[in-house]
C-alpha positions as CSV (number, residue, x, y, z in Angstrom):
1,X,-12.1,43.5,161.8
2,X,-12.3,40.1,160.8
3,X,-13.6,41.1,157.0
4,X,-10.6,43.5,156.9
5,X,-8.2,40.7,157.7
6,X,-9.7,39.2,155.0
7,X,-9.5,41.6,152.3
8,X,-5.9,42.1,153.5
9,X,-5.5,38.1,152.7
10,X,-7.3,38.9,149.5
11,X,-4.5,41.0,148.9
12,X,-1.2,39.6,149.9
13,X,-2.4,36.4,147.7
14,X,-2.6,38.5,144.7
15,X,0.5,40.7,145.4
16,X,2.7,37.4,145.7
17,X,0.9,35.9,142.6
18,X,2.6,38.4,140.8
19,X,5.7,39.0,142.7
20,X,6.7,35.4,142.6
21,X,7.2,36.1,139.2
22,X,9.6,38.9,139.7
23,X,11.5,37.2,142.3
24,X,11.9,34.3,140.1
25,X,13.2,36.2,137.2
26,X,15.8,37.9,139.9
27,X,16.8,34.2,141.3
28,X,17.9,33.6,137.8
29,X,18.7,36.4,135.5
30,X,19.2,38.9,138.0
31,X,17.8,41.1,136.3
32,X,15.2,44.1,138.1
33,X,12.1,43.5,135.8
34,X,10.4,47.3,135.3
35,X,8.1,46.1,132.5
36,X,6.9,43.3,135.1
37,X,4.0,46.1,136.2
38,X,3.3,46.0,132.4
39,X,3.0,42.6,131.7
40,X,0.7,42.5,134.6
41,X,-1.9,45.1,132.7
42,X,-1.2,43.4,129.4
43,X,-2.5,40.0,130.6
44,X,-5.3,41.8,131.8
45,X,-6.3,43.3,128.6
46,X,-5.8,40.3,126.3
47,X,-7.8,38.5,129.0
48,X,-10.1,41.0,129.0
49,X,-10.5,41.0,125.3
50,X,-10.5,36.8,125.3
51,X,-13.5,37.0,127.8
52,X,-15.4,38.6,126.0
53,X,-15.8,36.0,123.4
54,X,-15.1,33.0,125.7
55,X,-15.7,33.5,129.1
56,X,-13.5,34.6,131.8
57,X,-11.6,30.8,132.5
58,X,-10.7,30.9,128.7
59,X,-9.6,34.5,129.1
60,X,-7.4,33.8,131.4
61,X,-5.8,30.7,130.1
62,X,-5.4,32.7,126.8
63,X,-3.4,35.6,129.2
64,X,-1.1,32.8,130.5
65,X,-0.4,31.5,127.2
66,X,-0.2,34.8,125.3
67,X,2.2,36.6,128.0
68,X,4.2,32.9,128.1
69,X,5.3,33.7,124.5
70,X,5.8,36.7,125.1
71,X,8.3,36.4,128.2
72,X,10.2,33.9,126.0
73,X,10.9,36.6,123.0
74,X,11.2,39.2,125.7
75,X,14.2,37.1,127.0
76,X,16.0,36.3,124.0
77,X,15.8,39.5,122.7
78,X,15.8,41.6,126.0
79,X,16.8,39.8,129.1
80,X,20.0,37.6,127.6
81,X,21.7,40.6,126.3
82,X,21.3,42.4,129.3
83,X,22.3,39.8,131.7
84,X,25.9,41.1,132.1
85,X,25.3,44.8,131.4
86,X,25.3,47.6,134.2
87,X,22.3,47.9,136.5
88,X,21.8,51.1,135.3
89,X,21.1,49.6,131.8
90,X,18.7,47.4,132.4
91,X,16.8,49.6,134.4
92,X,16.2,51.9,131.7
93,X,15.5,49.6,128.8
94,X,13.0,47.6,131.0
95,X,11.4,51.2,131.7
96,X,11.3,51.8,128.4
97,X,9.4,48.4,127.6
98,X,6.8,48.9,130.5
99,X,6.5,52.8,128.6
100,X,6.5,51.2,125.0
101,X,3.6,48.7,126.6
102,X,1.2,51.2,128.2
103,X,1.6,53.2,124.7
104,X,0.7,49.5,123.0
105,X,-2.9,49.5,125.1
106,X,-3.9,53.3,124.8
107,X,-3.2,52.8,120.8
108,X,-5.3,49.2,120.9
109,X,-7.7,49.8,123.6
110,X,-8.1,53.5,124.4
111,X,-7.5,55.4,127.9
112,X,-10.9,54.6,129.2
113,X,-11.6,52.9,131.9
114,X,-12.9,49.1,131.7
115,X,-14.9,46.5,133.5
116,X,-14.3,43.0,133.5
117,X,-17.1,40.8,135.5
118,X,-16.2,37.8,137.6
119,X,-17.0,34.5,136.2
120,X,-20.9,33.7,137.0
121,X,-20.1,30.4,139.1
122,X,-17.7,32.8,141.9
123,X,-20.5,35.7,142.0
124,X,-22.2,35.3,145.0
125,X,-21.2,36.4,148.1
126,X,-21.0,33.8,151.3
127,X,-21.8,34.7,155.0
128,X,-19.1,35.0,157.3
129,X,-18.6,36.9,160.8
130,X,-22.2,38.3,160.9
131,X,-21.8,39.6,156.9
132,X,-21.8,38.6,153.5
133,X,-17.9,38.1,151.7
134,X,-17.5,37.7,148.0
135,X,-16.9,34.5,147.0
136,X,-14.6,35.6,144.0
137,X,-12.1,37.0,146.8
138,X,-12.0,33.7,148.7
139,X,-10.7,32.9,145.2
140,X,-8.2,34.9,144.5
141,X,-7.0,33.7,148.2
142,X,-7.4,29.9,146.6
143,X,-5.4,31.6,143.4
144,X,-2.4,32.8,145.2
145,X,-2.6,29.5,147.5
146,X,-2.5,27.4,144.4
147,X,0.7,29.6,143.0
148,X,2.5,29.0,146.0
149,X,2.0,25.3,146.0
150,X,2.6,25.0,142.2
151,X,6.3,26.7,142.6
152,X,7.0,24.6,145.6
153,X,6.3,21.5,143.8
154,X,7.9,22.5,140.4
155,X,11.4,23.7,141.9
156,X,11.5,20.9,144.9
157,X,10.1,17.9,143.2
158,X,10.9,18.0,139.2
159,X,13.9,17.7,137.2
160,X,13.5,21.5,135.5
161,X,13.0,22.7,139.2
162,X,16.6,21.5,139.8
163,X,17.7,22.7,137.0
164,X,16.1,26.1,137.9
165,X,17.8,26.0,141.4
166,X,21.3,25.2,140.2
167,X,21.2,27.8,137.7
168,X,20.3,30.4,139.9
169,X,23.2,29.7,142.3
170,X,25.9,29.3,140.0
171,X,24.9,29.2,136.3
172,X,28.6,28.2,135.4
173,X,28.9,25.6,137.2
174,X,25.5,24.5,136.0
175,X,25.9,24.6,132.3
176,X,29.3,22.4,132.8
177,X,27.3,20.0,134.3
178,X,25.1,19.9,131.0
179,X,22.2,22.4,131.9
180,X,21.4,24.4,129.1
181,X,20.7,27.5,131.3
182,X,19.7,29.7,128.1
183,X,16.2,27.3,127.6
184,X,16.1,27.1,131.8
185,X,16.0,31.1,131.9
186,X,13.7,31.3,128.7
187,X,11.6,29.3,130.4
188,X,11.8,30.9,134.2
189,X,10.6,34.1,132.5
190,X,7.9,32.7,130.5
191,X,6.6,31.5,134.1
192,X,6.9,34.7,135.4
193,X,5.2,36.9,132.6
194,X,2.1,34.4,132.6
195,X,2.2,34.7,136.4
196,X,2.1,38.3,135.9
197,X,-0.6,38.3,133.0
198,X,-2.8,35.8,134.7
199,X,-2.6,38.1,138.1
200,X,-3.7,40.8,136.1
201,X,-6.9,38.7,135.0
202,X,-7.4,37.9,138.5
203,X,-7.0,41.2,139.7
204,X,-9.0,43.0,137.1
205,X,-12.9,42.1,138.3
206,X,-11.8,43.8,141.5
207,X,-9.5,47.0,140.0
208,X,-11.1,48.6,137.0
209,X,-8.9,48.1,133.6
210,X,-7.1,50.7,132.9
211,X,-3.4,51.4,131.4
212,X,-1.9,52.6,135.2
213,X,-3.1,49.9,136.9
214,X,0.6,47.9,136.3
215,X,2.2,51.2,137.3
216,X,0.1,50.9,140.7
217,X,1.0,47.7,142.0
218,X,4.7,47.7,141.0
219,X,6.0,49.7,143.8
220,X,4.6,46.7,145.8
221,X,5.8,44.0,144.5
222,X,9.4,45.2,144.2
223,X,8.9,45.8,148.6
224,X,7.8,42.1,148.7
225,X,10.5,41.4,146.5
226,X,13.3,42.9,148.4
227,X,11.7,42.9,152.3
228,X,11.4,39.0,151.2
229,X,14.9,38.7,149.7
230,X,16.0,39.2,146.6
231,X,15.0,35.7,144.6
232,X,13.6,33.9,147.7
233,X,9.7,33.0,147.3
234,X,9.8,31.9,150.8
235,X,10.1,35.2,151.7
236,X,8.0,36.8,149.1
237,X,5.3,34.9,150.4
238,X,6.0,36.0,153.8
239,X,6.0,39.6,152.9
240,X,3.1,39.6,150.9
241,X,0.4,38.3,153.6
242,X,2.3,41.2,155.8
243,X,1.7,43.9,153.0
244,X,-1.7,42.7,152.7
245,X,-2.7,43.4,156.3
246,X,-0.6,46.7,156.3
247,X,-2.4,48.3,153.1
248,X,-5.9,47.2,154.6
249,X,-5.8,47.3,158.2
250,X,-3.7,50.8,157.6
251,X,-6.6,52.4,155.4
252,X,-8.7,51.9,158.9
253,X,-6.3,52.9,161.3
254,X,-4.0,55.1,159.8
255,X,-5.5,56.7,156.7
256,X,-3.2,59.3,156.4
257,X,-0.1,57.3,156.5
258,X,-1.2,54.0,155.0
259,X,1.1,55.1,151.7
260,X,4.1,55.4,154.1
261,X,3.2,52.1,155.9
262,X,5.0,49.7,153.2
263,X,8.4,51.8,153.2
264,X,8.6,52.1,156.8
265,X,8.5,48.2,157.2
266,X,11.0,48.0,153.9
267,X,13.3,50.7,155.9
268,X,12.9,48.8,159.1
269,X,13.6,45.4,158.0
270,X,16.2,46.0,155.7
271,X,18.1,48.2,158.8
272,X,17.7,45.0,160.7
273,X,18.9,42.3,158.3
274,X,20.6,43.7,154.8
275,X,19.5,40.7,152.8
276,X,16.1,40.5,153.5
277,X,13.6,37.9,155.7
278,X,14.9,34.7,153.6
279,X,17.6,35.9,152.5
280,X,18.5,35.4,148.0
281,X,17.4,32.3,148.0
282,X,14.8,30.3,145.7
């Protein structure tokens, strides 16, 4: 029981790793990211494809930095034009992207199915409650931990995190006051597409590679995105170590409805309070 509350730990962390990145990108732009799922399986591939010539830390700092750029031409050229454009819209040109992106990796990297080994120096396994526990998922726990802290800090204690917060409650009123919101938003998606790429690195030694596996963990995030509240990390984060424990404790006690399990709570809570746990807050 223990090693399942683990795994479900395991889990949340990397779910809020990458929804964090979506919810920041809401706070902001408001804007409902589709392609997020994809950005997720492209960092994973480029990482993937670093790795092999430089190890698995260089692969993922080259994820973060190649989906960074990438988030920055996708919101000039994307995300700014859309900003004031019906929901509708955006939905279906960020679908299209996520489509265009899984087209992108079965032209460059085939439809086969990929393994990408943990770095040497996490692949043991340590003993805990009478068994033996990965070490690499301990750090994926100490991944998603570190993301959490790192946002905190950024938005509470820096000048750009003000400028972030400000922006994202009344960009108006924000850009009178001298904030140039266009570089702030540039730069709040280029946080969330590395967030997303690097997730995918982290995520990839324990899911096989393969052009779905952005597709598979969307539906997810977006629940931790909206049970949290829209743009509120607080309650992303919330959400996420509760989806954890739901998709693995639910595999053991309720196999047959473990699917239902995340849309039941999303149902329930959002019956109970509209807005979410935190409410839209960042």
């Amino acid at each position: 029981m223990a090693i399942q509350v683990l795994n479900g730990l395991v889990y949340g962390a990397l779910l809020f790793a990458l929804a964090s990145g979506l919810a920041l990108m809401f706070g902001l732009r408001r804007i409902v990211n589709f392609a997020h799922g994809a950005l997720y399986m492209l960092g994973a591939y480029v990482g993937y494809t670093a790795s092999l010539q430089f190890g698995f830390w260089a692969g993922l700092a080259v994820a973060g930095l190649v989906l960074a750029a990438l988030g920055v031409v996708l919101d000039k050229a994307v995300f700014r034009p859309l900003q004031h454009r019906d929901p509708l819209t955006t939905l279906l040109v960020t679908f299209g992207l996520a489509l265009i992106a899984e087209d992108l990796v079965l032209s460059v990297w085939g439809n086969d199915t990929m393994s990408f080994a943990e770095p040497q120096q996490l692949a043991h396994t340590l003993s805990l409650f009478e068994t033996t526990f990965p070490i690499y998922r301990l750090a994926i726990v100490g991944f998603g931990a570190a993301v959490a802290i790192g946002l905190v800090l950024w938005l509470r204690f820096s000048r750009v995190g003000l400028f972030v917060r400000a922006a994202s409650h009344d960009p108006v009123i924000a850009a009178v006051q001298g904030v140039d919101t266009d570089r702030v938003s540039a730069l709040v998606v280029a946080v969330s597409a590395a967030l997303a790429g690097m997730s995918g690195v982290v995520a990839a030694p324990l899911m096989s590679l393969a052009p779905s596996m952005g597709a598979d963990i969307l539906v997810d995030s977006f629940i931790v995105v909206v049970v949290g509240g829209l743009g509120s990390l607080g309650g992303a984060f919330i959400t996420a170590m509760l989806l954890g424990q739901i998709n693995v404790l639910g595999v053991v006690f309720m196999p047959e409805l473990t699917s239902l399990l995340p849309f039941l709570l999303m149902i329930g809570i959002l019956l109970w309070k509209p807005t979410g746990l935190a409410g839209a807050r960042l």
